[in-house]
N, C-alpha and C positions, 0 to 999 in steps of 0.2 A: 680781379685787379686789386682790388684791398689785402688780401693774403701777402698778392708782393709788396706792395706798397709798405707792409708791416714788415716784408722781408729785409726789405731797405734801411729798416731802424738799425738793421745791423752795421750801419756803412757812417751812421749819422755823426759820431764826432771826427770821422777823417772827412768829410763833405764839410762839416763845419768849420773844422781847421782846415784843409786844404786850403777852399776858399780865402781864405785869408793872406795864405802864405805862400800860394802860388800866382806870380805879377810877371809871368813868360806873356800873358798876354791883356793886362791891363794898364790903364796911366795913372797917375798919382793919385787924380778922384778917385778912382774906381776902387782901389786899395783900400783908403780910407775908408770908405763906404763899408768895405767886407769888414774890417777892423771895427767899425761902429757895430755892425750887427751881429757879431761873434762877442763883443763884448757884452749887450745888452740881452744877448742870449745867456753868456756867463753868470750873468748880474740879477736874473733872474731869480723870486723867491723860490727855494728848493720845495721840491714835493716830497713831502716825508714819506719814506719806507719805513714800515712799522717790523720791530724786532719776528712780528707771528707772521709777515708776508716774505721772509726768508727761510731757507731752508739750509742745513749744514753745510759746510761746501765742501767734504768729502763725499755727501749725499748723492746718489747715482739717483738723478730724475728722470732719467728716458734712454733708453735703448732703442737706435739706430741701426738695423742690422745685427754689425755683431760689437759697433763702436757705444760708449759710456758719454752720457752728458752728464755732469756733474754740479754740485748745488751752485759752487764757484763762477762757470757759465751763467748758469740760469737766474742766480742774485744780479750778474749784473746787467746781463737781457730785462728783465722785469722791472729793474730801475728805470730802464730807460724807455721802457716800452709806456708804461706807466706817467712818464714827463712826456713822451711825446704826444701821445694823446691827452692829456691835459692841454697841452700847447694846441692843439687844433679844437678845446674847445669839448671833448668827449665825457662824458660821468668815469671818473676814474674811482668813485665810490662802490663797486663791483667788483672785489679783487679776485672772483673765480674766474670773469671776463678776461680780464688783466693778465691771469695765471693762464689760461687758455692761449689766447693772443702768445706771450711769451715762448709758452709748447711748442704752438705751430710754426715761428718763426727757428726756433731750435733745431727743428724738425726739416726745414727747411734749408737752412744754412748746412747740415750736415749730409744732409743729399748731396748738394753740390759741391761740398769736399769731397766726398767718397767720388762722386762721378768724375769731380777734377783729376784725382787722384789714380786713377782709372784711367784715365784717358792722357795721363805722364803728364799733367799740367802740375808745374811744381815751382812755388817762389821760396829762394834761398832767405835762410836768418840773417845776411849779408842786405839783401833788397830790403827786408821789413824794417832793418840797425838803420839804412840811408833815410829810412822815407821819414821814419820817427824819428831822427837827429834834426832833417831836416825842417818838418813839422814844429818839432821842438824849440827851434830856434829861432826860426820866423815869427814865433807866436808869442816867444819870449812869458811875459806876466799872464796872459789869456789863457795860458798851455792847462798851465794847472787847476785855473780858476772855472775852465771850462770840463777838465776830468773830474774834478768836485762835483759840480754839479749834476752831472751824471752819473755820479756814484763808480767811478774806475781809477783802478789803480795805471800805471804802466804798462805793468806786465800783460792786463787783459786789454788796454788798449793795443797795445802791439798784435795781440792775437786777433782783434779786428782789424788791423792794419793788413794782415798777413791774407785774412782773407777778403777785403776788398782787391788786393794786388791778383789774387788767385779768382778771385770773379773777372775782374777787367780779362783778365788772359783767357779764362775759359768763356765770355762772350766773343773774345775775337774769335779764339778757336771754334768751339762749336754751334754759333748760333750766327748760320749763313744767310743769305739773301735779305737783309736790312735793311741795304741799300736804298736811298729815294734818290726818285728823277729830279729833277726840274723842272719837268710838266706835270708831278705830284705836286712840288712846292707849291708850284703858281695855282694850283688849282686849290688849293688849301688855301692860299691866300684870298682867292677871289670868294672862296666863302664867308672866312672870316670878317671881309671887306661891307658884307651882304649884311654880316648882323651886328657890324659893328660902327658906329657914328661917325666915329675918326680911328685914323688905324696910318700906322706912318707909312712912308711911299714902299715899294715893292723890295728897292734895291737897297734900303737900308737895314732890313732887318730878315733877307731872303736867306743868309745863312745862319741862324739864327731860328729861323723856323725848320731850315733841314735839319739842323740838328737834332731839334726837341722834336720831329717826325722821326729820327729813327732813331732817338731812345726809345720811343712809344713804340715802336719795331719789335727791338731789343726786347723791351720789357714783356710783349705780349710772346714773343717765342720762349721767353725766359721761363713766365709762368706754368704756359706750357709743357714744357719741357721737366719741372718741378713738378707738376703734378702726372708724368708719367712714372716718374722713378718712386713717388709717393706711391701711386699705386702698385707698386711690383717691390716697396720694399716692407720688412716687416718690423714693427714698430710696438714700443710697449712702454706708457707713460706707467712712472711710478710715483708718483705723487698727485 
């Protein structure tokens, strides 16, 4: 589960922006709240990337098959891989850790372009133009101050935007039977209830725990599913 969990850094500043600037389904608190913690994420002292922990960014660092990652990717994977586990707390004094981490995540996200791509899952530069306009504009002052801080430009934001949209699509598409009951929920809940001292009433927060049950779904056929194409593809780090 850490492997995806690191996969997921790839998705982190449209989860961070999103949040912020998608209100289809919150109230005015709620909003604020996201706005408070998007900002105090932005506001954050930066982690330095040192000149010797990047690499060219015409530099071809890994070969996927028969596809090219390049230094350009992988500088800005590494920034952010690098903040994010400082954020939870990690020794980010290790930078072969750091650099490793980064690989795998690379390594990872390209699989499931190739396999999206494979299987006709395709988002147009029209879907990615909307969502980054959107993003954009909802976030207004934040926008920028939170691509700073993770060391991206636009252009490599949008190519995370592109493939967040193209993961959402190929978990609908191929990754089946997710689904939870509601005699899973409840049974989840009468656990939690067990280890937990206070825990709100059932029907306040029942869809709320379906949900975060079938990401947990998601995520474990996800991983899966990543590590079959891992093992059947062929793969060559060059740095």
């Amino acid at each position: 589960m850490k492997k995806f969990i690191m996969l997921m850094m790839a998705l982190l500043i449209a989860v961070v922006l999103g949040a912020c600037g998608d209100d289809s389904a919150k109230d005015k608190s709620e909003d604020k709240n996201a706005d408070k913690k998007t900002e105090q994420a932005a506001d954050q002292k930066k982690v330095e990337i040192t000149d010797k922990e990047k690499v060219k960014d015409d530099k071809v660092v890994l070969k996927v098959n028969d596809n090219d990652i390049n230094g350009e990717q992988y500088n800005a994977m590494y920034a952010q891989t690098k903040i994010m586990m400082h954020q939870y707390g990690q020794d980010v004094s290790d930078t072969k850790k750091i650099k490793q981490q980064t690989m795998d995540i690379l390594v990872q996200q390209e699989l499931l372009k190739q396999d999206a791509k494979e299987k006709g899952i395709k988002v147009s530069d029209d879907q990615v133009q909307k969502k980054f306009d959107k993003t954009k504009s909802q976030n207004k002052e934040q926008f920028s101050k939170v691509l700073d801080r993770y060391h991206l430009t636009e252009e490599v934001y949008k190519n995370q935007l592109a493939f967040e949209l193209t993961l959402q699509k190929y978990i609908d598409q191929e990754i089946t039977g997710t689904k939870v009951t509601d005699k899973e929920v409840k049974a989840q809940y009468d656990k939690l209830k067990k280890q937990r001292k206070q825990i709100p009433k059932f029907n306040k927060i029942k869809d709320q725990l379906k949900q975060q049950m079938q990401t947990q779904k998601e995520q474990q056929k996800l991983q899966a599913k990543v590590k079959n194409l891992k093992d059947e593809a062929q793969i060559k780090e060059m740095i």
